[in-house]
C-alpha positions as CSV (number, residue, x, y, z in Angstrom):
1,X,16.7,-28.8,-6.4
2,X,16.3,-29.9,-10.1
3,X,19.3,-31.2,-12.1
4,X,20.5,-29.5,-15.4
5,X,18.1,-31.1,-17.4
6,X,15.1,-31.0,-15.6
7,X,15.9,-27.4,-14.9
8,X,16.3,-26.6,-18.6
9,X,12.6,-28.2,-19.1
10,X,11.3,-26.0,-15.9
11,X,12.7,-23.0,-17.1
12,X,11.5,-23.4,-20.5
13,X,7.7,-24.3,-19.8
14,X,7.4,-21.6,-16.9
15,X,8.3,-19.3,-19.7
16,X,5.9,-20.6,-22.4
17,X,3.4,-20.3,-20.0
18,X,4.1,-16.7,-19.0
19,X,4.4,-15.8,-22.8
20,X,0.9,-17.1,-23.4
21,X,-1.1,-16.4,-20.6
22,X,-0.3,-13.6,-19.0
23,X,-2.4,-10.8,-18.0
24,X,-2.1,-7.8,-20.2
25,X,-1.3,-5.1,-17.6
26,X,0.1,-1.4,-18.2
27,X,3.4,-1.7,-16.9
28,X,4.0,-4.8,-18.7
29,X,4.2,-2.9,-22.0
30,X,7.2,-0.7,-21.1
31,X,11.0,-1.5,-20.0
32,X,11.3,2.1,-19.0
33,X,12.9,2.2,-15.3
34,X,10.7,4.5,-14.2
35,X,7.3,3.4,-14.9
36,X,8.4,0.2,-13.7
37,X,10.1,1.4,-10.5
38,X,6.5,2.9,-9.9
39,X,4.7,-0.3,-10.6
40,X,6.8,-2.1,-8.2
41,X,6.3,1.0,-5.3
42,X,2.3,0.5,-6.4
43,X,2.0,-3.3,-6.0
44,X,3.8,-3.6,-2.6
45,X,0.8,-5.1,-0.5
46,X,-1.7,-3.9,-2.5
47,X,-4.0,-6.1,-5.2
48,X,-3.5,-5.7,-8.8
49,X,-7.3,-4.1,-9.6
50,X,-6.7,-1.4,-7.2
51,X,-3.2,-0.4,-8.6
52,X,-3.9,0.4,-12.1
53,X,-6.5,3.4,-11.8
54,X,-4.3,5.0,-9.8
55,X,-0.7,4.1,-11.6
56,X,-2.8,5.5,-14.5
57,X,-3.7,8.8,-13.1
58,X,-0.1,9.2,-11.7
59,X,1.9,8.7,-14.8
60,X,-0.8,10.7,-16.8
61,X,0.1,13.6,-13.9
62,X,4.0,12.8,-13.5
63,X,4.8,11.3,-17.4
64,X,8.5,11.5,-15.8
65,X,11.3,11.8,-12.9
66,X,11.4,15.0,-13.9
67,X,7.5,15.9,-13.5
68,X,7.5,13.8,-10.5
69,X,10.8,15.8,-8.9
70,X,9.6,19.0,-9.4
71,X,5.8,18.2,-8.1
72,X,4.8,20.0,-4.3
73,X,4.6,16.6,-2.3
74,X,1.1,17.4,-0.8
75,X,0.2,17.0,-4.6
76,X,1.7,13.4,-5.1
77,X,-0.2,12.5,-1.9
78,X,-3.4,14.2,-3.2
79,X,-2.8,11.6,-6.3
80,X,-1.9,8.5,-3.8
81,X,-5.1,9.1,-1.8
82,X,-6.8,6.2,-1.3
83,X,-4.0,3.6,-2.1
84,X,-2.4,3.6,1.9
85,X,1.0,2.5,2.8
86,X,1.6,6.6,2.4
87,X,5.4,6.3,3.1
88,X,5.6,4.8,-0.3
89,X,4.5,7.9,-2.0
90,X,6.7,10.1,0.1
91,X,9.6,8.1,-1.1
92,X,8.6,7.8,-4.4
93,X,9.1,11.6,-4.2
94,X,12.1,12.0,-2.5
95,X,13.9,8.8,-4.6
96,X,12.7,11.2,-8.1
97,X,14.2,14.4,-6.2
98,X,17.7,12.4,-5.2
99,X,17.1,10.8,-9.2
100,X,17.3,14.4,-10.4
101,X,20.0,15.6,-8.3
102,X,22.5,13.0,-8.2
103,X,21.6,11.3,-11.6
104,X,21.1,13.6,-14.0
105,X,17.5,12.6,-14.1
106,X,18.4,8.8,-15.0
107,X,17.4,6.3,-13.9
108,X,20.4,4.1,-12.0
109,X,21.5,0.7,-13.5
110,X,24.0,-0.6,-10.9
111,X,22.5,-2.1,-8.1
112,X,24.5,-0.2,-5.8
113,X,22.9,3.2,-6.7
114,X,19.6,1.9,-6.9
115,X,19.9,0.1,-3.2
116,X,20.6,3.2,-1.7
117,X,17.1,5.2,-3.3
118,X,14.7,5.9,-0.2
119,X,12.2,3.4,-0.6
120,X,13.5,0.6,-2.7
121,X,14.9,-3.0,-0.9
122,X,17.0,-5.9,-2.4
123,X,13.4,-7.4,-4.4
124,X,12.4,-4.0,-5.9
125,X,16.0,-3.4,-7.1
126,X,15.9,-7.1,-8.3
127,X,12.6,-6.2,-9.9
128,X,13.9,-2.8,-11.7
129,X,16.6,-4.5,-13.0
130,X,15.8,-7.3,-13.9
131,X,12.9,-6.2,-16.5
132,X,14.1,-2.4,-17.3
133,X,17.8,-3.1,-18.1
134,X,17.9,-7.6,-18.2
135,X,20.2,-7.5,-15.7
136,X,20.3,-11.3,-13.8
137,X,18.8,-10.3,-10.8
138,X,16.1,-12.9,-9.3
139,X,13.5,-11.8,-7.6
140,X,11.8,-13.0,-4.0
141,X,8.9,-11.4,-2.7
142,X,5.6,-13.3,-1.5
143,X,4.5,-14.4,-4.9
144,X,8.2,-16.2,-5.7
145,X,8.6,-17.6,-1.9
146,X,5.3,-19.3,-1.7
147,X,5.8,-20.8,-5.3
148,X,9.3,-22.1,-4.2
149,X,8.3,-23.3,-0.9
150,X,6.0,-25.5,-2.5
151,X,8.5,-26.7,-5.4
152,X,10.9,-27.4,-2.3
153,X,8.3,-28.5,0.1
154,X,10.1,-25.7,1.8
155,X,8.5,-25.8,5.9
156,X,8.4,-23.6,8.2
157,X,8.4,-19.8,8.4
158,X,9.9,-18.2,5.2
159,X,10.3,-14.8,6.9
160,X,12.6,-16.4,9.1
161,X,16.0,-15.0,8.5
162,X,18.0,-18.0,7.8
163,X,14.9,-19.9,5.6
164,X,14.4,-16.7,3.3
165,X,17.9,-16.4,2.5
166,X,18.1,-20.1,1.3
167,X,14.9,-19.2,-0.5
168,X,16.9,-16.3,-2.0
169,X,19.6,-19.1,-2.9
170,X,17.2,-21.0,-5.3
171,X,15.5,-18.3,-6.7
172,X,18.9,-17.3,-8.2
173,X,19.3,-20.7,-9.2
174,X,15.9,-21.2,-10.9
175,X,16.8,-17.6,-12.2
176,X,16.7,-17.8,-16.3
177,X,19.6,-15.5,-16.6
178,X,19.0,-15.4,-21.1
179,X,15.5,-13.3,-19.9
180,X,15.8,-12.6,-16.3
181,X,13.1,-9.8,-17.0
182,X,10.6,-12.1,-18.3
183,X,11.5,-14.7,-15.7
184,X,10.8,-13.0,-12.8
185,X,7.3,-11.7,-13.9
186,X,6.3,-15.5,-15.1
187,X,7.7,-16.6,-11.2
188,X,5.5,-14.0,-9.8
189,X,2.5,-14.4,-12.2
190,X,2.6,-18.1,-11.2
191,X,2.2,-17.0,-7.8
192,X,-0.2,-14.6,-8.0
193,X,-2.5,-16.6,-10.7
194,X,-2.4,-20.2,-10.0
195,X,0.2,-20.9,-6.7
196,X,-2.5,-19.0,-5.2
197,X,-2.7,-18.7,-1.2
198,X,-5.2,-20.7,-0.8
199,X,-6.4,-24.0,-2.9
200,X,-3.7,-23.2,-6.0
201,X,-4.7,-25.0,-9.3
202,X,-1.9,-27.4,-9.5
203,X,-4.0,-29.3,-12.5
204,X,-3.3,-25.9,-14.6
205,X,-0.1,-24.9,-13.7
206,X,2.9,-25.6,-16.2
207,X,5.3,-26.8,-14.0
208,X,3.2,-29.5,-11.5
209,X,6.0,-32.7,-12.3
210,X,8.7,-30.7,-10.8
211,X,6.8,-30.0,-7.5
212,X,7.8,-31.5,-4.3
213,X,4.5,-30.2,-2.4
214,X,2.2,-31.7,-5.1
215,X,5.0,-35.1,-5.1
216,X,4.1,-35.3,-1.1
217,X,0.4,-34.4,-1.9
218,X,0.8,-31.3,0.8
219,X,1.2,-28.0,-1.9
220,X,-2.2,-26.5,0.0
221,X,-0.6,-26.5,3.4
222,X,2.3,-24.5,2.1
223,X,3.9,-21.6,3.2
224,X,3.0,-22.5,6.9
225,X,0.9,-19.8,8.6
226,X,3.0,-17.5,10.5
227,X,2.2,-16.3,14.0
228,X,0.3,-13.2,13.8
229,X,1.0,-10.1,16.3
230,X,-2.5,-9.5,18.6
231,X,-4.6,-7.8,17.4
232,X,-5.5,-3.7,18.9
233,X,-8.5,-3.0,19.1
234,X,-9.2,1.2,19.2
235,X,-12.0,3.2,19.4
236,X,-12.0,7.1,18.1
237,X,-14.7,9.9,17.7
238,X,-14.8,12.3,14.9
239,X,-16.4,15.2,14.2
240,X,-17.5,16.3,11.4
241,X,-18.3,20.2,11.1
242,X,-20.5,21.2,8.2
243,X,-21.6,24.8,7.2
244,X,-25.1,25.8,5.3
245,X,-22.9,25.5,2.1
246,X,-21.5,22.1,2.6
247,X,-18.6,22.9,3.7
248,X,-16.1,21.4,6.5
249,X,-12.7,21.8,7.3
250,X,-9.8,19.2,7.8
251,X,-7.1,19.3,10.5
252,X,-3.4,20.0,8.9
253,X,-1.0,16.4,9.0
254,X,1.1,17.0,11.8
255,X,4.5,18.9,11.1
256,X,6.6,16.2,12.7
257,X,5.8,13.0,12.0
258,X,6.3,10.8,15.4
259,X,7.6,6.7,14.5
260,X,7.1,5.7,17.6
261,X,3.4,7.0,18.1
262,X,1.1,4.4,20.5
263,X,-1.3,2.5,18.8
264,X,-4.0,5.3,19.1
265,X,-2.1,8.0,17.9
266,X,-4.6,9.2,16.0
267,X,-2.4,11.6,13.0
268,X,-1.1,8.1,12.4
269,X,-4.2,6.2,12.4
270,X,-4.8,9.2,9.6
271,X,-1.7,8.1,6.8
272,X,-0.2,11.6,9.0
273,X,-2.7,13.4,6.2
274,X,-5.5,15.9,6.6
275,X,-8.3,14.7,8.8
276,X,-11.3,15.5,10.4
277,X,-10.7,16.7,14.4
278,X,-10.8,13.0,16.3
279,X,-9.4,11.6,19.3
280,X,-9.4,8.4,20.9
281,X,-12.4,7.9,23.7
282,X,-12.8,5.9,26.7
283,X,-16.8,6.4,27.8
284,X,-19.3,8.7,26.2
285,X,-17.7,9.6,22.5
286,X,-19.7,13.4,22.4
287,X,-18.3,14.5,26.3
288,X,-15.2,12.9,25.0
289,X,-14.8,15.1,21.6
290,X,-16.7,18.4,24.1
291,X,-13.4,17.9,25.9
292,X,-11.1,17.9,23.0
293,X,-12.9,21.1,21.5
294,X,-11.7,22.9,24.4
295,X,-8.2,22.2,24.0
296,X,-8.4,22.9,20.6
297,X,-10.3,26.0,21.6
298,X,-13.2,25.1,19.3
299,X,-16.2,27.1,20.5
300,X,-19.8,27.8,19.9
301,X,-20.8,31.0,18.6
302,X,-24.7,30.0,19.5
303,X,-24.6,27.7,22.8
304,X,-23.5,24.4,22.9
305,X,-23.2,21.8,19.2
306,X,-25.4,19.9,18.4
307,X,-24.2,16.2,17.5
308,X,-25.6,14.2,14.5
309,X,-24.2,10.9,14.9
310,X,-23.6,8.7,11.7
311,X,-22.6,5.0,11.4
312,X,-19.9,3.7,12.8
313,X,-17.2,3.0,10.8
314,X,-15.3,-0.1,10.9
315,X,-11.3,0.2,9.6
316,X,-7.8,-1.8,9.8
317,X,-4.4,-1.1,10.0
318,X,-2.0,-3.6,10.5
319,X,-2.6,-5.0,13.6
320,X,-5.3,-2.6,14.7
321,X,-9.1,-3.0,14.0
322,X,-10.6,0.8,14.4
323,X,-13.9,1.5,15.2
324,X,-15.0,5.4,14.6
325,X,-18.0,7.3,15.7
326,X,-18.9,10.3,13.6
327,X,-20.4,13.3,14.8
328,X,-21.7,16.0,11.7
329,X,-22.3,19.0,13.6
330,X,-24.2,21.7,11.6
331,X,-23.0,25.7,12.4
332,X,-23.7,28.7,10.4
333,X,-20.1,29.4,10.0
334,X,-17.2,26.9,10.3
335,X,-14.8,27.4,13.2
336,X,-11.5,29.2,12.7
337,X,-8.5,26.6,13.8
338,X,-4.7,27.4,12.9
339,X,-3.5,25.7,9.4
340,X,-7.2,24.4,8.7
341,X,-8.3,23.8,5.5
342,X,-11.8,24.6,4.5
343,X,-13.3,22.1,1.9
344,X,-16.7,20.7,0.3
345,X,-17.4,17.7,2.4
346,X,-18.5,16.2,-0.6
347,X,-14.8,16.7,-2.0
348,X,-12.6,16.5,0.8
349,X,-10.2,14.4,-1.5
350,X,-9.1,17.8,-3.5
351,X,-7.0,17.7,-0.1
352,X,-4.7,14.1,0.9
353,X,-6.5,12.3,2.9
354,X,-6.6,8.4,3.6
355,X,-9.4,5.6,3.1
356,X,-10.3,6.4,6.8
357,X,-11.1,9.8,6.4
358,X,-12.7,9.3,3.5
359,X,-15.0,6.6,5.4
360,X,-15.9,8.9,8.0
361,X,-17.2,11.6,5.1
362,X,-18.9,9.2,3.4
363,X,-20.7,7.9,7.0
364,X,-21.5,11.6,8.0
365,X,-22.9,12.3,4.6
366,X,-25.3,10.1,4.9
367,X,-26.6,10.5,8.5
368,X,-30.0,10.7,10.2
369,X,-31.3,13.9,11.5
370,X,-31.3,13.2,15.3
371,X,-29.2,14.7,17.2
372,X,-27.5,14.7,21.0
């Protein structure tokens, strides 16, 4: 760790640094709690570009706890669509609702009351604090770790228990506790800007004489890889039912959401929104899906479908790497299935659906004629 001194240098360039360069984003022009609290929900393990379009929309729809409490949740899903990680929008909800209830519609300042919001961990509490009310919180998420692994030429696994608590140790020492707000963001802006993963830009960042990975000449080769879990590999089927009008319908999320679903589960593989009827095959995909018709007691008014297969479609989820085969089967008159939804296939997303979903559509809509 740095002396005094060399601290009081470190502190004071990182912050210079921040102050100059960093990026103009939308929640960076706010302390208030709640636009912040949704920033930090947004960002968890998803990139910057693909956060702001949609934190835009969302405030623009829910301006407010209050907005946000009172909202049907199928509607702040419908507005999530497309982001994933969907249990972060359901507590986003139910932290606004418990806001309301047990809060008066403020926004918490002890850390206490913020800890025990669905949803929110010791770094996004840090994080809300920290920059809405400049309370001296430090942060450590990815961003912060890999930047003090590097200043500490810090080895091994940081996940490990024991290693990210002693990372937690110096981030509250490095912690600039006259702007703890301001600090945080320049320790994670360093991260995400110039400690990159991969080859970081040492020669550019503002604090490269107090590094012990750049000292030892081994800053690239830091945070050691961890050990990934296997990869699942899973193969579905959809199909894709399409009237003379363009229409198809979407199967309901399930009603009780199951946490310990296998790894082919497919309401799961689905964010537990609306989807398209699928299910996981072994063998021929169209004798597969015939099969699940019948226990969904999907019939033919005319004889037997007709299947127009599309692309596949190619899609991850932690640990499992999907492939789906869509079927768009034409009828004159969409099939009548408890708590379906009839939609234009072209705007299924008026409805919450995930990324996957939204890949089969977009597969099916553009599929050749021939059909089995």
């Amino acid at each position: 760790m740095l002396q005094e001194r060399e601290l009081a240098a470190f502190r004071k360039q990182l912050l210079a640094w921040f102050r100059q360069f960093q990026r103009d984003l939308p929640w960076r022009r706010t302390r208030d709690p709640y636009w912040v609290w949704l920033s930090e929900i947004m960002l968890q393990q998803t990139r910057v570009a693909a956060v702001i379009p949609y934190y835009e929309r969302f405030l623009e729809r829910f301006p407010d706890l209050h907005a946000l409490a009172s909202a049907p949740e199928e509607e702040v899903l419908r507005l999530w669509s497309g982001l994933g990680y969907y249990s972060r929008a359901r507590n986003l909800h139910k932290t606004a609702q418990k806001i309301v209830a047990e809060h008066g519609g403020e926004f918490p300042s002890r850390l206490e009351d913020v800890r025990a919001l669905p949803g929110i961990g010791n770094y996004t509490a840090a994080a809300i604090l920290s920059i809405a009310f400049e309370q001296k919180h430090a942060v450590l998420d990815g961003n912060v770790a890999r930047v003090l692994a590097r200043l500490g030429a810090v080895r091994g696994d940081l996940r490990e228990s024991a290693r990210w608590q002693e990372l937690q140790k110096r981030a509250d020492v490095y912690l600039e506790r006259k702007s703890p707000g301001d600090w945080n963001q320049a320790m994670m802006e360093l991260g995400a800007t110039l400690c990159s993963p991969k080859s970081p830009q040492c020669l550019l960042c503002p604090v490269a004489q107090s590094c012990g990975g750049r000292t030892l000449g081994i800053a690239d080769t830091l945070p050691e890889k961890r050990k990934r879990r296997a990869t699942v590999e899973i193969r579905l089927a959809a199909a894709v039912f399409t009237d003379e009008k363009g229409r198809t319908f979407l199967l309901p999320p399930p009603e009780e959401r199951n946490v310990e679903a296998l790894a082919d589960h497919v309401p799961a593989l689905a964010s537990n929104l609306w989807h398209f009827p699928t299910i996981a095959v072994n063998g021929d995909p169209v004798a597969n899906l015939r099969g699940h018709f019948r226990k969904l007691q999907i019939q033919s008014r005319n004889g037997s479908f007709h299947f127009v297969p599309a692309d596949r479609v190619r899609h991850t989820v932690t640990y499992r790497e999907i492939t789906v085969e869509p079927f768009r089967i034409n009828v004159k008159k969409l099939p009548r299935f408890k708590g379906a939804e009839q939609v234009s296939l072209r705007e299924i997303t008026v409805l919450p659906v995930s990324n996957l979903t939204r890949k089969v559509a977009r597969a099916v809509l553009t599929a050749t004629p021939s059909a089995r």
